[in-house]
Backbone as CSV, one residue per row, in Angstrom:
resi,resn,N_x,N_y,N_z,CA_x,CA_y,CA_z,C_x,C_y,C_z
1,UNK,0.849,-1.170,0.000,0.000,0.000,0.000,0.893,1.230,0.000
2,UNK,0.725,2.234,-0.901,1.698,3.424,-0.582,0.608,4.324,-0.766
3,UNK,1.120,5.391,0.075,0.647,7.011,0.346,1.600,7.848,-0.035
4,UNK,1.434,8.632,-1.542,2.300,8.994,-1.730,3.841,8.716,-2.235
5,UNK,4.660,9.530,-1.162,5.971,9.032,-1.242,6.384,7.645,-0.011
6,UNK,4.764,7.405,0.902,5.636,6.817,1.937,4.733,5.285,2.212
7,UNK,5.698,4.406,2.145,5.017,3.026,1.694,4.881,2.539,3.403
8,UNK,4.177,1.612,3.372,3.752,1.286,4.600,3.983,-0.557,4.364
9,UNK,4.470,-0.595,5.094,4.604,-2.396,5.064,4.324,-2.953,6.189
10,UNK,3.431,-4.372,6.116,3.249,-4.915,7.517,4.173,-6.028,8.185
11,UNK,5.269,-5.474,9.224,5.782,-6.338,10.236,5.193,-7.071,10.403
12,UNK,5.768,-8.660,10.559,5.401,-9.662,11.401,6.349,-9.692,12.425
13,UNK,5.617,-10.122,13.717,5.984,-9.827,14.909,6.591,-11.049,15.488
14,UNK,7.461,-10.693,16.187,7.949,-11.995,17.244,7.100,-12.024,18.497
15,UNK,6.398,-13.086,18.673,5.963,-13.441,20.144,6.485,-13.973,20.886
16,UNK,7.228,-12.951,21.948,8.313,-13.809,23.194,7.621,-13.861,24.328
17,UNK,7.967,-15.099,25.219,6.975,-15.025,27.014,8.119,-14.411,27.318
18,UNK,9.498,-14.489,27.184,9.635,-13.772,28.474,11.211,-13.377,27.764
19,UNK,12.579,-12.781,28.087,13.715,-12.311,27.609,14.060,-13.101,26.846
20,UNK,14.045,-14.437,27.727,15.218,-15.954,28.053,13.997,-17.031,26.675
21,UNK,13.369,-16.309,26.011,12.307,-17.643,25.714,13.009,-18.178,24.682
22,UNK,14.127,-17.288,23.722,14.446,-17.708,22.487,15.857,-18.932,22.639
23,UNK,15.809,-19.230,23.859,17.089,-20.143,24.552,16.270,-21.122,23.954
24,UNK,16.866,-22.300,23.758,16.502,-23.885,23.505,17.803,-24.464,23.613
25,UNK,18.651,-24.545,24.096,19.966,-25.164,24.446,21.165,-24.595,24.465
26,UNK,22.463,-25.321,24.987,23.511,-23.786,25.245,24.223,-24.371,23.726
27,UNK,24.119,-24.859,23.332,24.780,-24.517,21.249,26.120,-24.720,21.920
28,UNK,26.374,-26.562,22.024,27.674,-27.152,22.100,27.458,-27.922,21.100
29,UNK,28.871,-28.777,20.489,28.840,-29.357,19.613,29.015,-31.402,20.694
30,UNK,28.514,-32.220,20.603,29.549,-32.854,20.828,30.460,-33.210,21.890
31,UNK,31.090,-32.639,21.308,32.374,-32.523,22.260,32.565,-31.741,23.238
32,UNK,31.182,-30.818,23.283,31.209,-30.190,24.291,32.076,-28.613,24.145
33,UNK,32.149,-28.880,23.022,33.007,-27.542,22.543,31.781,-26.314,21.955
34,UNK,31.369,-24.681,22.626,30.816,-24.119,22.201,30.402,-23.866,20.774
35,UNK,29.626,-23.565,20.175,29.732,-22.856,18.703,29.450,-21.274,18.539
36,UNK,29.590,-20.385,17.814,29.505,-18.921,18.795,28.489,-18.459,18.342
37,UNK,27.824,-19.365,18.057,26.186,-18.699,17.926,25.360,-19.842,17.701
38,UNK,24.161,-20.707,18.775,23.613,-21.523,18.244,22.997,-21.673,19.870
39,UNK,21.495,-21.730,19.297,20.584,-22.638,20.339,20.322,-21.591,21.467
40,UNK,19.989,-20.320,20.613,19.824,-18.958,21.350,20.961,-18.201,21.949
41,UNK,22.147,-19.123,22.530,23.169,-19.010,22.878,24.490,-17.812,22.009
42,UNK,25.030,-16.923,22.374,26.297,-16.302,22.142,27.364,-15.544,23.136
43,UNK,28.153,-16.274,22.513,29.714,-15.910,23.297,29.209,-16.513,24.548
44,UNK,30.377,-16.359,25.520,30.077,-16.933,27.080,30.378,-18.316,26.735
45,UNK,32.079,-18.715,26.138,32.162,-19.780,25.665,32.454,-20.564,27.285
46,UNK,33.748,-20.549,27.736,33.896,-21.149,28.867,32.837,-21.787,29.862
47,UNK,31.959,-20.329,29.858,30.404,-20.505,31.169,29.871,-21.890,30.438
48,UNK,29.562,-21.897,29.256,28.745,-22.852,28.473,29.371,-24.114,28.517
49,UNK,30.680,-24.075,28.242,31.005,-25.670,28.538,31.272,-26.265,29.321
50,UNK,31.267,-25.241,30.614,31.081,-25.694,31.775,29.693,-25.978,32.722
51,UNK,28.417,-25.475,31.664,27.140,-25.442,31.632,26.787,-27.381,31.014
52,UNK,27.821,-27.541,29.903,27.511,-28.806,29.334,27.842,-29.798,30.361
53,UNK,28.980,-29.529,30.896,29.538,-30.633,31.872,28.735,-30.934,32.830
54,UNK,27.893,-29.895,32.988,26.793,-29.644,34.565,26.362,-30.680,33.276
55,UNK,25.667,-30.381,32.753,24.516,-31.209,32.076,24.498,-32.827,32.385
56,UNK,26.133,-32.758,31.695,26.323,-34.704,31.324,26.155,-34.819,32.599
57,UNK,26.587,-34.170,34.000,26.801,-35.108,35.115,25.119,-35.259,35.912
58,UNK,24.113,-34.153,35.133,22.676,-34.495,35.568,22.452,-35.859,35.030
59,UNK,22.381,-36.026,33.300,21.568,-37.232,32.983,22.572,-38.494,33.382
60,UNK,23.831,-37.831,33.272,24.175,-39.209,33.660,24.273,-39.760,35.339
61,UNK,23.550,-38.801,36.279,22.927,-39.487,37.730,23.972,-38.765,38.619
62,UNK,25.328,-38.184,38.233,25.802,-37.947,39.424,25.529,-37.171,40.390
63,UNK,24.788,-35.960,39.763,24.875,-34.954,40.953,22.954,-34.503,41.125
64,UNK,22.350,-35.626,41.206,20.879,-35.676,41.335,20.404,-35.740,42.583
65,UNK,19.815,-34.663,43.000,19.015,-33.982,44.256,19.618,-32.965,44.628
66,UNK,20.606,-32.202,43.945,21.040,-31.051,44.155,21.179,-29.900,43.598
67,UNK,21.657,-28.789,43.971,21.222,-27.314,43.328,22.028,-26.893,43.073
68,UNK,22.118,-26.197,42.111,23.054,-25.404,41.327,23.214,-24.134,41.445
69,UNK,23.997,-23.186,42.226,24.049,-21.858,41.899,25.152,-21.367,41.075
70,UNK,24.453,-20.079,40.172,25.472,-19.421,39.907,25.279,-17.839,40.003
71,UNK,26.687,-18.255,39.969,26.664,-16.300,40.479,27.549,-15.592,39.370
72,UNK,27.745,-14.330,39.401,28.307,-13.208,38.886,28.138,-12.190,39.006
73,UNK,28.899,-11.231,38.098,28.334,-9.950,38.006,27.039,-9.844,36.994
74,UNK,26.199,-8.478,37.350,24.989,-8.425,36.617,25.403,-7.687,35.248
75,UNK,24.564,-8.735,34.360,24.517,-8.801,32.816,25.543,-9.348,32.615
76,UNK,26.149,-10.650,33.099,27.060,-11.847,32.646,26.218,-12.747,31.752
77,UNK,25.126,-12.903,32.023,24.261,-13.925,31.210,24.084,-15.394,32.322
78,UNK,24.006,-15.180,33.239,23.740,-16.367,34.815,22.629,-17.003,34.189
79,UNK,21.065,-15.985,33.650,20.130,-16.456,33.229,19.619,-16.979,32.227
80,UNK,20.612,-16.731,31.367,20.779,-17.493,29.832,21.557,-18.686,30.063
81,UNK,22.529,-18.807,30.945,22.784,-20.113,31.160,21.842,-20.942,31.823
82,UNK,21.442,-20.228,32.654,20.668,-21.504,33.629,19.387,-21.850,32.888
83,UNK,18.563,-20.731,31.920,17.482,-21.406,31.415,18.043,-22.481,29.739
84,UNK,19.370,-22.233,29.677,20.232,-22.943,28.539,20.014,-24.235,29.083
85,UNK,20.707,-24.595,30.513,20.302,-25.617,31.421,19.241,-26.380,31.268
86,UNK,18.383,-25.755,31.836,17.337,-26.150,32.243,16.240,-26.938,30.109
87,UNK,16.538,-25.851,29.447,16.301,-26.724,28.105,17.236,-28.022,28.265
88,UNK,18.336,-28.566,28.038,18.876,-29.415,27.769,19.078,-30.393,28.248
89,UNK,18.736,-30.299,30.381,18.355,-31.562,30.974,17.026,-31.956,30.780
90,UNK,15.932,-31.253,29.861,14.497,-31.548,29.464,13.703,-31.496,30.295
91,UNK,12.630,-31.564,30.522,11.321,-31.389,31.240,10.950,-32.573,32.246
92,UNK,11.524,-32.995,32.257,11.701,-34.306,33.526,12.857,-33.960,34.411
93,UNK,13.048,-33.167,34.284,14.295,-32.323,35.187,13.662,-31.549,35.937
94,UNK,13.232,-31.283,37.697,12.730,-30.232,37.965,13.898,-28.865,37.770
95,UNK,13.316,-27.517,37.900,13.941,-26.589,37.271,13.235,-25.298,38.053
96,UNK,13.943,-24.740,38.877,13.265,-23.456,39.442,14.323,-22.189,39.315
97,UNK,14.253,-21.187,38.737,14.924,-20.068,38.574,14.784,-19.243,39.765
98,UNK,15.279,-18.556,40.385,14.851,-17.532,41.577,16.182,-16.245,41.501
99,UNK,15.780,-15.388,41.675,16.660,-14.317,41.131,17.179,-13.428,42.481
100,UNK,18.429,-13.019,42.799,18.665,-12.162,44.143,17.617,-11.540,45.088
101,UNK,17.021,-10.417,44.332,15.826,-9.941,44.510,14.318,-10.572,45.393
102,UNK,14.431,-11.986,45.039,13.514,-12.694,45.807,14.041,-13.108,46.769
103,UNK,15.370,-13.342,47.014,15.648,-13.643,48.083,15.867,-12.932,49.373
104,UNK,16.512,-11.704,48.420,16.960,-10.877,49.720,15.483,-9.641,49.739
105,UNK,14.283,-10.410,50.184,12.713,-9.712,50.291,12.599,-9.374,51.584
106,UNK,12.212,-8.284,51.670,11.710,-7.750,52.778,10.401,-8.225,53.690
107,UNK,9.798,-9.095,53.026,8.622,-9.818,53.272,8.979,-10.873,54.110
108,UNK,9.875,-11.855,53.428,9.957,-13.021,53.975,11.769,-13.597,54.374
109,UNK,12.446,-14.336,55.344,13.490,-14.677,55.177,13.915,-14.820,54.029
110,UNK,16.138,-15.006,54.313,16.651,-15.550,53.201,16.260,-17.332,52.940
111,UNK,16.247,-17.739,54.420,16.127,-19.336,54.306,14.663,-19.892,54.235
112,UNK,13.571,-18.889,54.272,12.462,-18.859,54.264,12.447,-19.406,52.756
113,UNK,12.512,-18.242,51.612,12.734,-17.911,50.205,13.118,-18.912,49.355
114,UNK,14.577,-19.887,50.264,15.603,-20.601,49.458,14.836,-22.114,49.799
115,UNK,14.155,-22.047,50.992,12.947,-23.332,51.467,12.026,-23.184,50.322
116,UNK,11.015,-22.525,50.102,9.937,-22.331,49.565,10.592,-22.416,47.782
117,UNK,12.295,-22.381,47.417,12.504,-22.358,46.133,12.660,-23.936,46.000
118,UNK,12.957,-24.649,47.168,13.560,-26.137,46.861,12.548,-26.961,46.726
119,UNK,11.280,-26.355,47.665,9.885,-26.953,47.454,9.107,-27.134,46.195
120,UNK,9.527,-25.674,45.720,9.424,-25.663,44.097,9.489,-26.810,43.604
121,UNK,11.021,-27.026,43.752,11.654,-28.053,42.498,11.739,-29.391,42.552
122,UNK,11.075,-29.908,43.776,10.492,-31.242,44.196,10.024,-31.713,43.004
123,UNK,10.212,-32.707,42.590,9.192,-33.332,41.325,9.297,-34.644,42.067
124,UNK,8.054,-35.205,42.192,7.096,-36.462,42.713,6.832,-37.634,41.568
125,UNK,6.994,-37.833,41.144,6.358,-39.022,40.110,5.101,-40.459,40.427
126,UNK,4.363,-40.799,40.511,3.602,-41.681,40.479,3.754,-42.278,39.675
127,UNK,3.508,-44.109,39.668,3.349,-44.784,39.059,2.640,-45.758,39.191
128,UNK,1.370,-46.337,38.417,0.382,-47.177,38.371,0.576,-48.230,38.066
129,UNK,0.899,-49.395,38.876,1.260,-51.040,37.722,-0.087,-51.687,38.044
């Protein structure tokens, strides 16, 4: 459609839930070696293959019933790794994100906060024979 001199074109839009949505894995090859752009993932090679190693040692059982923190400085990408994470051990993985801010709340304790995050990530399974 143009008006004139000035054409009008219609954008199609990206629909994101949330910053972190376009993550689907941290974009290793293999070997565990980064690629510098893949699976939403860029740069932050080291964090990432040390993100993979977390990984292998989830599915492969070693370090199961326990929590992972990471820390840094803010705008390192903590949350692009951990929801990188959280894609790649899959959805049978419980998975709870909780950010400084909730913890250190004026509302409720720190150990209050870090209770109520582990409760979260309880996953129960049933099974019917």
């Amino acid at each position: 459609m143009e008006l004139g001199n000035i054409e009008i074109r219609n954008i199609s839009k990206i629909e994101r839930i949330g910053a972190h949505s376009h993550i689907t894995g941290l974009g290793l090859k293999e070997s565990y070696e980064p690629l510098d752009i893949a699976d939403g993932m860029v740069g932050q090679h080291s964090a990432r293959k040390a993100a993979g190693l977390i990984v292998k040692m989830i599915k492969d059982g070693h370090i199961a019933g326990r929590a992972l923190l990471i820390v840094g400085n803010p705008g390192t990408g903590k949350t692009a790794v951990a929801m990188a994470i959280s894609k790649s051990v899959g959805e049978d993985t419980p998975f709870v994100s909780i950010s400084a801010s909730e913890v250190y709340s004026m509302d409720i304790s720190k150990t209050e906060a870090l209770t109520q995050a582990f409760r979260k990530s309880i996953g129960i399974r049933i099974k019917e024979e």
